[in-house]
C-alpha positions, -999 to 999 in steps of 0.1 A, spaced: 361 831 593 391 839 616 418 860 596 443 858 624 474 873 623 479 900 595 514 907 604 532 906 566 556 876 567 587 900 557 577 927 593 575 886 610 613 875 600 627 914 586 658 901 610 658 866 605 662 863 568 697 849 558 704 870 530 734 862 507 750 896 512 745 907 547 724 892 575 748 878 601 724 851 616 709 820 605 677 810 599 677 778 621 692 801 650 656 825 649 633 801 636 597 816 632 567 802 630 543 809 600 522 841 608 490 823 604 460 840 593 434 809 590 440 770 584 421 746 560 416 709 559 422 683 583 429 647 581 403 623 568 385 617 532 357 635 532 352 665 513 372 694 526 399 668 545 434 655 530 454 624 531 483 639 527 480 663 502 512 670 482 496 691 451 488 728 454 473 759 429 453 783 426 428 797 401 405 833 403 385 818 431 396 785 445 421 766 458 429 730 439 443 701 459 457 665 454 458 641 484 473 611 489 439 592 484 441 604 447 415 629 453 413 662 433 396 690 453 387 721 443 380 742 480 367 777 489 401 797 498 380 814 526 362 787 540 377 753 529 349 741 519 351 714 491 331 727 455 340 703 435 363 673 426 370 640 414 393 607 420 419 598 393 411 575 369 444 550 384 459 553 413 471 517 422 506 523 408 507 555 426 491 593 426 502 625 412 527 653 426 522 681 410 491 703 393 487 729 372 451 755 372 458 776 334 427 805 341 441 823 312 405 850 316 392 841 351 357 825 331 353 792 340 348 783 303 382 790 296 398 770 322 419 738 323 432 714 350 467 701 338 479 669 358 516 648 358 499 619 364 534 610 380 532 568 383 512 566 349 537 587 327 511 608 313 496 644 318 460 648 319 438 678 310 403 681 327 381 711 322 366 716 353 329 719 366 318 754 377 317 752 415 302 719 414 270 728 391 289 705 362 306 678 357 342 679 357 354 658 327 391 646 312 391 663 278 424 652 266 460 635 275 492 624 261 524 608 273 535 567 280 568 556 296 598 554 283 633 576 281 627 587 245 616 619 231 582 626 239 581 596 268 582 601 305 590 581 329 576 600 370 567 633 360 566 659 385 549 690 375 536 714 340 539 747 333 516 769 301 525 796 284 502 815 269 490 819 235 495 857 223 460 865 225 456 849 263 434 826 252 448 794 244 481 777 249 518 781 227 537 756 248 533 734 280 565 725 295 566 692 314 593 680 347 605 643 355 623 628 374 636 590 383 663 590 357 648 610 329 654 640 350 648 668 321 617 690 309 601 687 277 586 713 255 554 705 240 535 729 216 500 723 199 494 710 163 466 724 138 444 695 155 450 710 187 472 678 196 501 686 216 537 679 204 573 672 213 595 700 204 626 695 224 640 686 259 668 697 277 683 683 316 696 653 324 701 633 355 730 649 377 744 679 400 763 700 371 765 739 370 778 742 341 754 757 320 766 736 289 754 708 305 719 713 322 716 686 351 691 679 374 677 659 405 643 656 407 628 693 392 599 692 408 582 726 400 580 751 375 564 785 368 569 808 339 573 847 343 564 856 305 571 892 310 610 884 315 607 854 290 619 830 318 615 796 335 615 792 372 621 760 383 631 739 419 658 716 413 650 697 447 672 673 455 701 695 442 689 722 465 687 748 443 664 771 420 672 770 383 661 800 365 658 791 323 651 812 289 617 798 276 639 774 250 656 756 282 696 782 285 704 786 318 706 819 333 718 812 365 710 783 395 706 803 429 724 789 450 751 791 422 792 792 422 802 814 448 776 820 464 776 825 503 761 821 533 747 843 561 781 847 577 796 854 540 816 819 541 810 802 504 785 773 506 801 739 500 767 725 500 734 743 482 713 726 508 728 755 534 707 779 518 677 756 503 666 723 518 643 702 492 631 727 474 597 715 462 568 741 456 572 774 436 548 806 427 562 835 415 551 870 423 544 903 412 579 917 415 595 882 400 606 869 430 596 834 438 580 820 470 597 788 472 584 757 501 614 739 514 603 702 520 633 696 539 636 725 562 596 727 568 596 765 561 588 795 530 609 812 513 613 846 493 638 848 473 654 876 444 657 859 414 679 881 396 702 885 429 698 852 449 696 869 479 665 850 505 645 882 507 620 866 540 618 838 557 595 817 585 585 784 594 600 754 618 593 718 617 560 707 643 523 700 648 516 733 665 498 768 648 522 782 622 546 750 623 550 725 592 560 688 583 570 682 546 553 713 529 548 703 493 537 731 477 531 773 478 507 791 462 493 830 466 454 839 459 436 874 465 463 886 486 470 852 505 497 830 507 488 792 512 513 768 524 503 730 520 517 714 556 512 681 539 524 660 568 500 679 592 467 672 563 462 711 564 468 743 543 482 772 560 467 804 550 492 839 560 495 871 542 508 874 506 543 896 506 533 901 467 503 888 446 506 864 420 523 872 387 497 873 366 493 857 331 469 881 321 474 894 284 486 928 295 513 912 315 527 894 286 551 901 255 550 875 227 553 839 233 588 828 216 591 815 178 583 779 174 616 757 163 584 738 141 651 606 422 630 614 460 651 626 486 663 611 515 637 592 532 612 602 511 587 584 487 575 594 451 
């Protein structure tokens, strides 16, 4: 195993970070590569190779990845090497983009697999074999298409928050996009059946936070200790950050906001480019992959200032083509180079915010399109 460079991303790019108050150069100016540490996957279908893999997470031990080929792999984070998986049930119509590992206790019994089955307008839960030894079986679903409440029509990506006691789930929260472009709130009934609550977004570039818009949100994480939703409005370029019932707190970029030589943006994609993968860390900052500017991001959540920076468009060590997704295990970072059919592995600035019940405070009170010259 060849752990590579172990140079922190922030010591990597401490100048080249475009920081909203500050920094007088731009990114694309000082372009750095990804301080690589080891890569996984190459291109192919057999276990342990992608094609294309656009759907990234994480759980105590392993890495979980969707391909192209409609493949769900769950892979040694050292090694790469494939434990378990399984194909979708349909794929014909088209495969998912986005995933969601809930490892509320780090015990295999207790974990779930949440899947926007994007082209089916549906989410599927699988509970997951243990490293292979079991089967991995679909223990539940919900969702068919349409634009009403409860109905979805490409959905893009899930989000849990926890039960009070860690073990279970209160609500799952649930992205689309292709004209529905909202997120839904579902919470469990006394069958354990999950229900509409409420949605909130529409289709759009608003910020006005009277009228929540969005253009394809295509990731979400929730930070329970702050009581917030984190979530990448991508084709709007920005990063919306949410109470847990759906009020906006603020977009980053929002009104105002500047760029690196302190002129105000006219266009959010000067400081985000296709914003599509998200994982929040210890601090609450997010570590956001920008699908359009083939690089990672850190950015303050509460300020909006990019915090570090790196990555360039190319085939070469440390470079990317259409990362899809960002996620941080054991002290690790993983960036999935989805147009290269690889995972870049380069050291964590934070770990993961945790879910664990000692992070948490009490879940809330119950109320009882792609971009340019892309594809779905």
């Amino acid at each position: 195993m060849n752990r590579g460079c172990a140079v922190p991303l922030m010591l990597c790019l401490a100048v080249a970070a475009p920081q909203l108050s500050g920094c007088s150069d731009s990114a694309d100016a000082k372009a750095s590569v990804i301080p690589v540490r080891r890569t996984i996957g190459e291109v192919g279908i057999s276990p342990g190779q992608f094609a294309f893999p656009r759907c990234l997470d994480s759980d105590h031990r392993s890495l979980w990845v969707i391909d192209k080929a409609a493949r769900v792999q769950r892979l040694n984070a050292d090694t790469g090497r494939a434990l378990s998986g399984w194909r979708m049930p349909e794929f014909a119509a088209g495969k998912p983009t986005g995933l969601c590992v809930f490892d509320p206790t780090g015990r295999d019994e207790d974990e779930i697999v949440l899947i926007p089955d994007t082209h089916y307008h549906r989410v599927l839960i699988y509970k997951p074999g243990a490293d292979g030894t079991s089967e991995n079986r679909e223990i539940g679903s919900f969702g068919a298409y349409g634009t009403g409440p409860g109905q979805f029509i490409y959905l893009t990506d899930v989000a849990v928050l926890p039960s009070a006691d860690g073990r279970g789930i209160a609500r799952l929260y649930v992205s689309e996009y292709g004209g529905n472009d909202r997120i839904s709130i579902f919470e469990p009934d006394a069958a354990g059946e999950f229900r509409f609550v409420r949605a909130f977004g529409a289709f759009g570039d608003s910020s006005d936070a009277k009228t929540i818009q969005f253009s394809r949100p295509q990731s979400m994480e929730i930070d329970v200790g702050r009581q917030r939703l984190v979530v990448t409005d991508a084709c709007n370029h920005r990063i919306g950050v949410f109470t847990l019932d759906g009020e906006l707190i603020r977009w980053i970029p929002g009104a105002g906001s500047l760029t690196a030589d302190k002129t105000e943006l006219h266009d959010h994609s000067e400081l985000f480019r296709y914003p599509y993968g998200l994982v929040l860390l210890q601090d609450g900052s997010a570590l956001i992959s920008e699908q359009g500017a083939a690089r990672v991001t850190r950015v303050d959540l509460d300020s909006g200032k990019v915090l570090e920076r790196a990555g360039k468009p190319g085939r070469g060590e440390g470079e990317l083509i259409t990362p899809w997704g960002v996620t941080v295990h054991d002290g690790d970072a993983f960036a999935l180079d989805s147009g290269n059919n690889r995972v870049l592995c380069f050291p964590a600035p934070l770990g993961r915010l945790s879910l664990a019940k000692q992070d948490r405070a009490a879940a809330p009170h119950s109320r009882r399109a792609a971009p340019s010259g892309g594809q779905p």
